[in-house]
KOLGU-4560 file (N, C-alpha, C; in nm, 3 decimals, padded with zeros to 5 digits):
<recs>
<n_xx: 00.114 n_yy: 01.837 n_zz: 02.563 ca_xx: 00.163 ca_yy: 01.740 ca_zz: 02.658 c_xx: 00.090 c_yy: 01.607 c_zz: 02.638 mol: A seq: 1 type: UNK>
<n_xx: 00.184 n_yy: 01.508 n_zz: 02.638 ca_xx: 00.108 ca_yy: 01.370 ca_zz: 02.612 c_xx: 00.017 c_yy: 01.345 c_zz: 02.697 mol: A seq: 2 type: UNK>
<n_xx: -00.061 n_yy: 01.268 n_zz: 02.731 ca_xx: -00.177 ca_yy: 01.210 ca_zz: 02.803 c_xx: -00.189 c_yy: 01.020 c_zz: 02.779 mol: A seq: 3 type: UNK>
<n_xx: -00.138 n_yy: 00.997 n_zz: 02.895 ca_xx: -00.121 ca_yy: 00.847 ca_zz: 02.895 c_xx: -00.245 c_yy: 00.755 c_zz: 03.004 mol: A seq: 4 type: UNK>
<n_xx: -00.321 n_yy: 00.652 n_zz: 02.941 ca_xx: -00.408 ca_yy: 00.593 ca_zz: 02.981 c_xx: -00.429 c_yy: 00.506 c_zz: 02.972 mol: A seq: 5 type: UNK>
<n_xx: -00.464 n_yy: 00.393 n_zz: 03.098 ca_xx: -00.471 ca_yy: 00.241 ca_zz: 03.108 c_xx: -00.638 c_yy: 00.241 c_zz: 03.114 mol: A seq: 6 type: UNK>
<n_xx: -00.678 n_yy: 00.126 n_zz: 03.054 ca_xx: -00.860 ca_yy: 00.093 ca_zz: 03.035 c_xx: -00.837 c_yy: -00.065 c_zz: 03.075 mol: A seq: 7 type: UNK>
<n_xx: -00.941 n_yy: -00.065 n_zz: 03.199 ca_xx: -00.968 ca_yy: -00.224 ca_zz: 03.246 c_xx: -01.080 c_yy: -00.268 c_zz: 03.214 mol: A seq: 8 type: UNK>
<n_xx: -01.102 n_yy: -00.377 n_zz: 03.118 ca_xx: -01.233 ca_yy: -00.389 ca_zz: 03.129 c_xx: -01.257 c_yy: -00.554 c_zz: 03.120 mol: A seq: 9 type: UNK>
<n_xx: -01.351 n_yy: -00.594 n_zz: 03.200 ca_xx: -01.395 ca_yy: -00.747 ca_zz: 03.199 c_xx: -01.525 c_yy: -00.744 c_zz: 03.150 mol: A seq: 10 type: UNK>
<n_xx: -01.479 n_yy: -00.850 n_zz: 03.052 ca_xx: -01.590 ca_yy: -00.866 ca_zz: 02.923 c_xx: -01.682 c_yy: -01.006 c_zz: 03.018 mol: A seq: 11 type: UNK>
<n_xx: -01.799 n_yy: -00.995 n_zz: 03.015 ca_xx: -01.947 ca_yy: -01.074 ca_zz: 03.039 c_xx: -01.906 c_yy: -01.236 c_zz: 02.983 mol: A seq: 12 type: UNK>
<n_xx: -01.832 n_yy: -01.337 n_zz: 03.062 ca_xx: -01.793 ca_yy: -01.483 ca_zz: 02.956 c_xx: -01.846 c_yy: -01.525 c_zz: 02.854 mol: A seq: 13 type: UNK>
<n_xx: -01.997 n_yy: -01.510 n_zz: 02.873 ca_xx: -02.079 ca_yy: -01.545 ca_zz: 02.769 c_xx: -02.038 c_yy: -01.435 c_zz: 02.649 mol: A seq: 14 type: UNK>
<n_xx: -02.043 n_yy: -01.280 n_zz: 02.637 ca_xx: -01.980 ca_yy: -01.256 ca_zz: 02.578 c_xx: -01.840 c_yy: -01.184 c_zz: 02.530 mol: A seq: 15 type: UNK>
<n_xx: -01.756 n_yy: -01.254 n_zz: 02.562 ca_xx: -01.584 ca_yy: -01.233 ca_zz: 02.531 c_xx: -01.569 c_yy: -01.235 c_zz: 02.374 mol: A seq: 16 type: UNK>
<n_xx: -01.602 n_yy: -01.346 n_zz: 02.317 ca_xx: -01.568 ca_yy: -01.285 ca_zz: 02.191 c_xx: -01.647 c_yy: -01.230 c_zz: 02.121 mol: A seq: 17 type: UNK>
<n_xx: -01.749 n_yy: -01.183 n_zz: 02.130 ca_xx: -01.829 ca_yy: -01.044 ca_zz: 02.052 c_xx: -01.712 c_yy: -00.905 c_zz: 02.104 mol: A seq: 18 type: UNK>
<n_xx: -01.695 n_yy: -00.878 n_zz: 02.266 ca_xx: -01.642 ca_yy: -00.770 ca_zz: 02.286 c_xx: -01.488 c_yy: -00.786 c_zz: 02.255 mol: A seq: 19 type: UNK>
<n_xx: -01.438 n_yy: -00.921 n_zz: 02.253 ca_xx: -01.264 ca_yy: -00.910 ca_zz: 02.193 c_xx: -01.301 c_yy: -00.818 c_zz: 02.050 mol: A seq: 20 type: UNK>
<n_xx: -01.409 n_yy: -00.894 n_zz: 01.983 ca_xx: -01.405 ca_yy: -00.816 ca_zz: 01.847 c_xx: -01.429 c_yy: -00.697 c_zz: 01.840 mol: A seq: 21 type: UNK>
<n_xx: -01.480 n_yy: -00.660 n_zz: 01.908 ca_xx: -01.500 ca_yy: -00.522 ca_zz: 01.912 c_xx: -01.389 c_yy: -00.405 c_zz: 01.942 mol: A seq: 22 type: UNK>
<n_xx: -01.348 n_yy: -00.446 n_zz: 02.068 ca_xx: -01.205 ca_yy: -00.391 ca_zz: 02.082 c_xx: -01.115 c_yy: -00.445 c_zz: 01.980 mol: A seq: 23 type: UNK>
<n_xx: -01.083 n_yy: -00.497 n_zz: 01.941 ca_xx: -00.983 ca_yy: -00.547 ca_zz: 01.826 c_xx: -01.039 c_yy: -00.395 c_zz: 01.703 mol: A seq: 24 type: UNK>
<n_xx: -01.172 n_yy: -00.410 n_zz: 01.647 ca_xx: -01.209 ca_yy: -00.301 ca_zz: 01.573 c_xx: -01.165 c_yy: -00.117 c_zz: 01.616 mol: A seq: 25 type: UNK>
<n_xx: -01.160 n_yy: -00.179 n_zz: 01.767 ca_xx: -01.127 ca_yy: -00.012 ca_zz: 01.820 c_xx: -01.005 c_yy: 00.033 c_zz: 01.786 mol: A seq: 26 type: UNK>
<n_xx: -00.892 n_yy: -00.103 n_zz: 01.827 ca_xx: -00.796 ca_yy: -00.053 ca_zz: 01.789 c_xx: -00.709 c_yy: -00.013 c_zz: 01.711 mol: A seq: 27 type: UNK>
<n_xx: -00.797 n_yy: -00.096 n_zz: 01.559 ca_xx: -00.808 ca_yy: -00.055 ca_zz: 01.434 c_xx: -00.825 c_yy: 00.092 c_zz: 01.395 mol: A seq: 28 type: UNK>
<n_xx: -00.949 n_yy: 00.107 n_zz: 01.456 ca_xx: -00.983 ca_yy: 00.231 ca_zz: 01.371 c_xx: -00.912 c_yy: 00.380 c_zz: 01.465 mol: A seq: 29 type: UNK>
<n_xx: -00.899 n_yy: 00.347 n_zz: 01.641 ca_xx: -00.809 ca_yy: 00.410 ca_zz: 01.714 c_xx: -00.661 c_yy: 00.447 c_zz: 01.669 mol: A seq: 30 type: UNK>
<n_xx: -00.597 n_yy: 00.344 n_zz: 01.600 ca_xx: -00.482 ca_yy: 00.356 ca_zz: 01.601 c_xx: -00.430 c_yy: 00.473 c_zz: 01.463 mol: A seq: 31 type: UNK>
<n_xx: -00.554 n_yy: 00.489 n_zz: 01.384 ca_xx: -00.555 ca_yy: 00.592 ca_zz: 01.250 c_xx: -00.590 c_yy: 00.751 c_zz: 01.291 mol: A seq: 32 type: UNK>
<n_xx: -00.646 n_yy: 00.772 n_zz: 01.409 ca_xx: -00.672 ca_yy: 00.918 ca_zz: 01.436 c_xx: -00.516 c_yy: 00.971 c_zz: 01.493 mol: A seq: 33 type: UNK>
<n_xx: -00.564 n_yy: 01.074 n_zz: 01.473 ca_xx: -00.426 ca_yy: 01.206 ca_zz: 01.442 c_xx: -00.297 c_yy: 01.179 c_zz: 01.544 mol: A seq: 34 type: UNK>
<n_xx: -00.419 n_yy: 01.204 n_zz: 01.660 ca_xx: -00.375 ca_yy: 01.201 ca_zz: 01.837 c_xx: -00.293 c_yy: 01.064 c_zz: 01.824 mol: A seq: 35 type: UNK>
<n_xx: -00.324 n_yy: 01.007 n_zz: 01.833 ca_xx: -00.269 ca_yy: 00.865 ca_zz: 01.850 c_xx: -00.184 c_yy: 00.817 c_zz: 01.827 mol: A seq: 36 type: UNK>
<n_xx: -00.119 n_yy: 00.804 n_zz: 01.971 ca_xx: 00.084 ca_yy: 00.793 ca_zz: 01.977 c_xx: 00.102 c_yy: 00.619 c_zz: 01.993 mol: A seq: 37 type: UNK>
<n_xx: -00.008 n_yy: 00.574 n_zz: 02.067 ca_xx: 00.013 ca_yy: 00.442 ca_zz: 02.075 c_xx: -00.109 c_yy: 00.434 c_zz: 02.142 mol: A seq: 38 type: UNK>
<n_xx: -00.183 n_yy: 00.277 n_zz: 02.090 ca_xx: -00.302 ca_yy: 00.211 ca_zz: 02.147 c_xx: -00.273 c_yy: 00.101 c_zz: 02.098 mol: A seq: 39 type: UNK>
<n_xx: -00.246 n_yy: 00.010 n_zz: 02.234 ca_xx: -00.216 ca_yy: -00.142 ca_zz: 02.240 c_xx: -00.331 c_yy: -00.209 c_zz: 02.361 mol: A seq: 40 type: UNK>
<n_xx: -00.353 n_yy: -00.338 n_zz: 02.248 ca_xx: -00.460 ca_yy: -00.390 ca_zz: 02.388 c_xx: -00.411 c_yy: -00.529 c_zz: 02.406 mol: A seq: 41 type: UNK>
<n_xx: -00.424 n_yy: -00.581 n_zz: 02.557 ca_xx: -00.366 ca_yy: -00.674 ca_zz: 02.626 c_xx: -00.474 c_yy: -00.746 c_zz: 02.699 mol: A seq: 42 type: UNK>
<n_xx: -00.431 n_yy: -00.880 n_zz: 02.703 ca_xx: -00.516 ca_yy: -00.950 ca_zz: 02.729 c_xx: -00.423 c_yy: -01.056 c_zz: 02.899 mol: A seq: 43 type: UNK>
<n_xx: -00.568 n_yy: -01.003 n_zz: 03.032 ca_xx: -00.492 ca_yy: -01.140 ca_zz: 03.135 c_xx: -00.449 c_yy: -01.200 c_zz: 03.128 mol: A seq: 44 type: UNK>
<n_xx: -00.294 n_yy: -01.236 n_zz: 03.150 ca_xx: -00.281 ca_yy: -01.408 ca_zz: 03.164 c_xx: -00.382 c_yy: -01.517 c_zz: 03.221 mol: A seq: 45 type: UNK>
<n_xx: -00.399 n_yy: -01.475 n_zz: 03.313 ca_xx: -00.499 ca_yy: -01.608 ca_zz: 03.461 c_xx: -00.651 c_yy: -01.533 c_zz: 03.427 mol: A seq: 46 type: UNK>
<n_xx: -00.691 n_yy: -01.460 n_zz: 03.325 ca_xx: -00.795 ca_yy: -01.417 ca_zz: 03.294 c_xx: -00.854 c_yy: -01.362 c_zz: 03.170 mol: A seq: 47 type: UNK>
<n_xx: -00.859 n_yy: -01.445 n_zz: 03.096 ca_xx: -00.943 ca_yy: -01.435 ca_zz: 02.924 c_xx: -01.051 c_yy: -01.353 c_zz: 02.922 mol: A seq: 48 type: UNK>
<n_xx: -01.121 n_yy: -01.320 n_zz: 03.053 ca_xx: -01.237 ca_yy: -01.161 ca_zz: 03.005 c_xx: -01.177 c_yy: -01.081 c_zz: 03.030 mol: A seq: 49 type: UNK>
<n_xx: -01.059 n_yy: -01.072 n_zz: 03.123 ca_xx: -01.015 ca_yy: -00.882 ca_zz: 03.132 c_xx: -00.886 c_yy: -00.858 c_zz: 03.014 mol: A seq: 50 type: UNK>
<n_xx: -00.911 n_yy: -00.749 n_zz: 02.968 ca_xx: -00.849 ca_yy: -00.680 ca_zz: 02.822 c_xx: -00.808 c_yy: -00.531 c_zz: 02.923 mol: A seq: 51 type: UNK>
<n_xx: -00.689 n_yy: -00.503 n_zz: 02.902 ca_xx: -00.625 ca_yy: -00.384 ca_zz: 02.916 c_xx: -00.615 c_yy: -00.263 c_zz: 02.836 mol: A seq: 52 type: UNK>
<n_xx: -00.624 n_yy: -00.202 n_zz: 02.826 ca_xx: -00.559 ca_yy: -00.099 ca_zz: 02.728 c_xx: -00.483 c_yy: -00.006 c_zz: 02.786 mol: A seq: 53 type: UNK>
<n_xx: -00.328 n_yy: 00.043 n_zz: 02.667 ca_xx: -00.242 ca_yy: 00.112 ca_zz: 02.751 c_xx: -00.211 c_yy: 00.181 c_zz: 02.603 mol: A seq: 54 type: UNK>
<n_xx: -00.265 n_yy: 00.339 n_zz: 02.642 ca_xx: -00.306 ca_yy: 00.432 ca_zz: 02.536 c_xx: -00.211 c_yy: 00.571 c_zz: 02.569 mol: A seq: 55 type: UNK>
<n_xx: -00.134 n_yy: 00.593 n_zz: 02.468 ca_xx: -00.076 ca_yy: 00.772 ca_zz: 02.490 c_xx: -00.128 c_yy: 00.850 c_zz: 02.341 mol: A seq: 56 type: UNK>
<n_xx: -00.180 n_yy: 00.994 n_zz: 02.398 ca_xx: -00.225 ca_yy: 01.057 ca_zz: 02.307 c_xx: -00.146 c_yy: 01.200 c_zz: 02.345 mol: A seq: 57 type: UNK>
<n_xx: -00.119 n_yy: 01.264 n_zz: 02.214 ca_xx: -00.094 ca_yy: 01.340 ca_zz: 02.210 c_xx: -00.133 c_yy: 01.482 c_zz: 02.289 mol: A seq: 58 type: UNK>
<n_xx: -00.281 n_yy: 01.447 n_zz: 02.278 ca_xx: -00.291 ca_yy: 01.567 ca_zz: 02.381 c_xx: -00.402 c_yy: 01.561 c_zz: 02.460 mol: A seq: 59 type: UNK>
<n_xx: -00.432 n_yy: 01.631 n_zz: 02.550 ca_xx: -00.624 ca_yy: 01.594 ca_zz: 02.592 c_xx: -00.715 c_yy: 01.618 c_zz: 02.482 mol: A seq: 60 type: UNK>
<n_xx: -00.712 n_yy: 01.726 n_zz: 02.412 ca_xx: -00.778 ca_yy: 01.785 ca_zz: 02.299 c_xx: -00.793 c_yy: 01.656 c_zz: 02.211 mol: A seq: 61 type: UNK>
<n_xx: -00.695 n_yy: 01.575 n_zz: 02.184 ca_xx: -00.685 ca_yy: 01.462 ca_zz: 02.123 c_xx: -00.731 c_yy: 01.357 c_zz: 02.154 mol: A seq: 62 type: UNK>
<n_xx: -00.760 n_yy: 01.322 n_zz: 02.269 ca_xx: -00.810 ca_yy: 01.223 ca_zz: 02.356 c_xx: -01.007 c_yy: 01.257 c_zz: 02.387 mol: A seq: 63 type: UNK>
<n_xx: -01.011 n_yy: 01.361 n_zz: 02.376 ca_xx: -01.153 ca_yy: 01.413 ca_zz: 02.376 c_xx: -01.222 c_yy: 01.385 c_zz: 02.255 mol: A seq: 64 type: UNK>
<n_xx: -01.101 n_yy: 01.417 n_zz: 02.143 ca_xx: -01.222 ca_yy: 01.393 ca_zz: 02.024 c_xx: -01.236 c_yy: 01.203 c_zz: 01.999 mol: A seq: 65 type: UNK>
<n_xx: -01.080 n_yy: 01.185 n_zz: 02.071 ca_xx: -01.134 ca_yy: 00.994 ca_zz: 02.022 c_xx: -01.258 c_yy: 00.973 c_zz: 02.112 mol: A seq: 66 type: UNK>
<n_xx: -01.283 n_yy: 00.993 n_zz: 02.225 ca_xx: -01.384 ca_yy: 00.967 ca_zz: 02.297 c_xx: -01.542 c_yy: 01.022 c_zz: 02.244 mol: A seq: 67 type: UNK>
<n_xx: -01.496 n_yy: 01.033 n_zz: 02.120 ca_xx: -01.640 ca_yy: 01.111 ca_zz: 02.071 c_xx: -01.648 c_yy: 01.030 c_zz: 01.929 mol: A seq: 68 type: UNK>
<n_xx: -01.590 n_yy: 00.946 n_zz: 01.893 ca_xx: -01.538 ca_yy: 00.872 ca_zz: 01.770 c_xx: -01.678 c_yy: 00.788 c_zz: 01.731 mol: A seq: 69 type: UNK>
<n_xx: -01.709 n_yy: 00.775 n_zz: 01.640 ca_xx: -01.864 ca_yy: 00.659 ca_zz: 01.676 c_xx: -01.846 c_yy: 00.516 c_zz: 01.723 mol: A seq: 70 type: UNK>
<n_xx: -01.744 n_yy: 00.520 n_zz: 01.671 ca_xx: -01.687 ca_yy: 00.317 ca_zz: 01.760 c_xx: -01.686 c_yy: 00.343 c_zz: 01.881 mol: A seq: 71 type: UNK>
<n_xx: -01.610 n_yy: 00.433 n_zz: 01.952 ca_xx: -01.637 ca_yy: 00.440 ca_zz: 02.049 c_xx: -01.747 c_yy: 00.484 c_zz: 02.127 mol: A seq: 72 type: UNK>
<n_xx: -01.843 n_yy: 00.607 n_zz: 02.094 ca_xx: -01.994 ca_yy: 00.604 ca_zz: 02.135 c_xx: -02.039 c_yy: 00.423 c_zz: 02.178 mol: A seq: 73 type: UNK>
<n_xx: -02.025 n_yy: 00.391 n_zz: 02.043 ca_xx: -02.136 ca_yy: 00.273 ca_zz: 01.984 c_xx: -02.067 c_yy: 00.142 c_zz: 02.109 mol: A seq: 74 type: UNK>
<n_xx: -01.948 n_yy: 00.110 n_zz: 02.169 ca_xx: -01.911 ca_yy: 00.048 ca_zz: 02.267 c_xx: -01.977 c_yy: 00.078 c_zz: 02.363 mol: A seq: 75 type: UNK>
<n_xx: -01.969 n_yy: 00.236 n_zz: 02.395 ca_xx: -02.000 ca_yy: 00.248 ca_zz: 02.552 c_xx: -02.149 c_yy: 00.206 c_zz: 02.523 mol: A seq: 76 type: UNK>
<n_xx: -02.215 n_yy: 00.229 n_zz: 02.432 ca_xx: -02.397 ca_yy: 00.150 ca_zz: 02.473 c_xx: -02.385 c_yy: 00.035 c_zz: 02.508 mol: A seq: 77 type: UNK>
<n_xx: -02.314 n_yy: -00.088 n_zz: 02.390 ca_xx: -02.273 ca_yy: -00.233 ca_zz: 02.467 c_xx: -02.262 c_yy: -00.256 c_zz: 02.600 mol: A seq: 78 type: UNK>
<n_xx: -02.122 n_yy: -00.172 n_zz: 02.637 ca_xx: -02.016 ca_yy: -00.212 ca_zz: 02.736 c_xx: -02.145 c_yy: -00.258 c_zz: 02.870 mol: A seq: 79 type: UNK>
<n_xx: -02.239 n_yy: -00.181 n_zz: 02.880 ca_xx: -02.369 ca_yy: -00.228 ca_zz: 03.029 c_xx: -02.366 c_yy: -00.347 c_zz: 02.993 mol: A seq: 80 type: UNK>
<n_xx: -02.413 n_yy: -00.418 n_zz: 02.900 ca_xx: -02.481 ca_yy: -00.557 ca_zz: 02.911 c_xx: -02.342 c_yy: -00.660 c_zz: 02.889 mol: A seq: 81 type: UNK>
<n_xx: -02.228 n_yy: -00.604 n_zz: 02.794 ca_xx: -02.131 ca_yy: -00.717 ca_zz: 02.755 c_xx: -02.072 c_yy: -00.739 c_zz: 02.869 mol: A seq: 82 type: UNK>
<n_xx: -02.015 n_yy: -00.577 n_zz: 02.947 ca_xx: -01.911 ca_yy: -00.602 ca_zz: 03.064 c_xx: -01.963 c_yy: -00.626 c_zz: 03.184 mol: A seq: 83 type: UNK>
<n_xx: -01.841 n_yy: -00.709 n_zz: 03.264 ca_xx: -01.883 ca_yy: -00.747 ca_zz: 03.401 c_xx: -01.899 c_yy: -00.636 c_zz: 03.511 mol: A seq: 84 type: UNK>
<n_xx: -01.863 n_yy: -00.480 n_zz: 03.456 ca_xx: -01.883 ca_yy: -00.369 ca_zz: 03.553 c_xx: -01.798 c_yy: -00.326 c_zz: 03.466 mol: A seq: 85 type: UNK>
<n_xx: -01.837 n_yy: -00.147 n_zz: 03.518 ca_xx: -01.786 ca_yy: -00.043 ca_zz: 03.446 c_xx: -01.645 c_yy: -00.053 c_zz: 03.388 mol: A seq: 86 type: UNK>
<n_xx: -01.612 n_yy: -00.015 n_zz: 03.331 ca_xx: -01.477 ca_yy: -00.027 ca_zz: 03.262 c_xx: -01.383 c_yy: 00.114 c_zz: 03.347 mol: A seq: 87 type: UNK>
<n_xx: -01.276 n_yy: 00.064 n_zz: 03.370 ca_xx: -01.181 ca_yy: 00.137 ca_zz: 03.460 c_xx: -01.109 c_yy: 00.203 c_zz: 03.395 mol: A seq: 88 type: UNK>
<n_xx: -01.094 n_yy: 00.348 n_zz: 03.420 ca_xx: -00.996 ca_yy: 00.428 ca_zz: 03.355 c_xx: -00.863 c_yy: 00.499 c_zz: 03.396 mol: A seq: 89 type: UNK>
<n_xx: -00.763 n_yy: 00.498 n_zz: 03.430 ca_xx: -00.660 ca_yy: 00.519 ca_zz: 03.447 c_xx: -00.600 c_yy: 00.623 c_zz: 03.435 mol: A seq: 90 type: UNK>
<n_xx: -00.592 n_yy: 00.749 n_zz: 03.402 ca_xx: -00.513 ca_yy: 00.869 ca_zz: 03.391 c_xx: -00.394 c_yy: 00.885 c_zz: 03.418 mol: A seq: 91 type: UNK>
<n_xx: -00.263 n_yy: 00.888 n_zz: 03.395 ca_xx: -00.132 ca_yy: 00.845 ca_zz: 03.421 c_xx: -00.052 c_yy: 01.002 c_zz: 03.354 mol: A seq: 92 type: UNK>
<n_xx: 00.059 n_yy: 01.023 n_zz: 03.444 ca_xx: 00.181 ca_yy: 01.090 ca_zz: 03.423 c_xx: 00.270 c_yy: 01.027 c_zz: 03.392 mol: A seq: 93 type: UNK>
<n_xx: 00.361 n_yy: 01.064 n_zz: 03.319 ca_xx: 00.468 ca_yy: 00.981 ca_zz: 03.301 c_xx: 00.589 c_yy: 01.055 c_zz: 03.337 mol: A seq: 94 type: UNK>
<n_xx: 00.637 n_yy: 01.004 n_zz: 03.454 ca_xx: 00.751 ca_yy: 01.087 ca_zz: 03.520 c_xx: 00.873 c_yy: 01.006 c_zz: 03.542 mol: A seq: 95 type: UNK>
<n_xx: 00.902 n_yy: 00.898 n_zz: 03.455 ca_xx: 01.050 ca_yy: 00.825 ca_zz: 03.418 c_xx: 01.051 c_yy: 00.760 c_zz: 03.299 mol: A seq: 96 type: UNK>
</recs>
C-alpha cells in the first residue's frame, strides 16, 4: 500500500541556500531509491524559507529504509541549527 507524505520545513534566512542545496541533493539522490513513486519539492510563494515536500512511496518498508539513507541521516544533524523549528511531517491517505 502506498504511503503518501507532506514535509514542512523553514530553513534559518541566514541559511536558505545552504539548506535549498541540500534538499535539492535529497531529491536527487531520493528520487533513485526503489520505493520512490514520487518526491517533489516546493517552495512558498509569500515565503522563500519554507520548502514543502509531497512524497508517495511505495510502501512503509520503503519509506523506512529512505529514512535511514545517509543524506538523509546527515540532514537531520543540520536541520537543529539550519531550520527555524522542527520540520513537520504529514502522514496522508489517499482516499480520492
Amino acid at each position: 500500500m502506498n504511503v503518501y507524505l507532506t514535509a514542512i520545513l523553514k530553513a534559518v534566512p541566514a541559511h536558505r541556500e545552504e539548506v535549498l542545496a541540500l534538499l535539492l541533493a535529497m531529491v536527487e539522490a531520493s528520487r533513485k531509491e526503489d520505493a520512490c513513486i514520487q518526491y517533489d519539492l516546493h517552495q512558498v510563494k509569500n515565503d522563500e524559507n519554507q520548502f514543502i515536500f509531497y512524497e508517495i512511496w511505495k510502501d512503509q518498508p520503503g519509506l523506512d529504509a529512505h529514512n535511514q539513507q545517509p543524506y538523509i541521516l546527515e540532514f537531520g544533524k543540520v536541520a537543529g541549527e539550519k531550520l527555524q523549528e522542527a520540520p513537520q511531517i504529514i502522514l496522508m491517505d489517499k482516499i480520492a
